[in-house]
N, C-alpha and C positions, 0 to 999 in steps of 0.2 A: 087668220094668221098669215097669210099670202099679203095680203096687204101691207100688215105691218113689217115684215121681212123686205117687203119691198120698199119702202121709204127707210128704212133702216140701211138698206144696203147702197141708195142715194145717198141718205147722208152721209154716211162710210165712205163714197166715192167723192162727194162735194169736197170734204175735210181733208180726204186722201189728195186731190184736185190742188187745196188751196196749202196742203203743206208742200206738197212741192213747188207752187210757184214759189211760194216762201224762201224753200230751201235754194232755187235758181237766184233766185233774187240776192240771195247774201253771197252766194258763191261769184257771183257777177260784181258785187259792189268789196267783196274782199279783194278780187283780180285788179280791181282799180286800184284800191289801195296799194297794191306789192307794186303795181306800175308807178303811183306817184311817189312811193318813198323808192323805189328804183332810179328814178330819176333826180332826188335829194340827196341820196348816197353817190351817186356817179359829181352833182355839183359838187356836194362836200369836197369828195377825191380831189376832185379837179383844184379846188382852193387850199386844200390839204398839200397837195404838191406846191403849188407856186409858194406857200409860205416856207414851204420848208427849202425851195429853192434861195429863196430872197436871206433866210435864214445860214444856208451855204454859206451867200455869197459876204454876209455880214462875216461870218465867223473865219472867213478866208481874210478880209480885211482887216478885220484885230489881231489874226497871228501875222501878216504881214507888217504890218506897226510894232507889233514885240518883236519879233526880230528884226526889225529895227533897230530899234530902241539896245535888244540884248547887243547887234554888230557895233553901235555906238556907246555903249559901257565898254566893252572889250580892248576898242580904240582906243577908250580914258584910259583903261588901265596896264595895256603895251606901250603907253604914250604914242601911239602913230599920228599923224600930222596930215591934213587936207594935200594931196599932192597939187604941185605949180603945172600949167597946160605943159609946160616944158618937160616934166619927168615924165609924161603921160606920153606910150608909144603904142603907136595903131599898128597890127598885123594883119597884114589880107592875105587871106590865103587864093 
């Protein structure tokens, strides 16, 4: 009986032995994982911002053309007239 209890309690510890490498093993290979999607999410960001800068700077440029365009309807419609250099007067302060 001594015998068997005792290759029983080897294998018991072999098994015990190779679940934990196991369990080291995935917990080491999950930690990479969260590092290289940490590092995909911080590019993302990073591209995430500059479009939506570039996006800004688009959307800055289209209301500056409609207003525009709305100062030059206005004009049609008080009839105002392109000033001559001559009516045009500089102020320095």
């Amino acid at each position: 009986m001594s015998k068997n209890s005792g290759e029983f309690f080897v294998k018991k510890l072999i098994v015990t032995v190779l679940l934990a490498i196991l369990g080291f093993s995935i917990a080491a290979l999950e930690r990479n994982r969260l590092v290289i999607m940490d590092a995909k999410i911080s590019n993302l960001k990073i591209e995430y911002d500059r479009i939506k800068s570039e996006n800004d700077s688009i959307m800055y440029k289209i209301n500056s053309i409609l207003a525009l365009e709305k100062l030059d309807k206005i004009a049609q419609e008080k009839n105002f007239s392109v000033p001559t250099e001559d009516a045009i007067i500089n102020i320095k302060e």
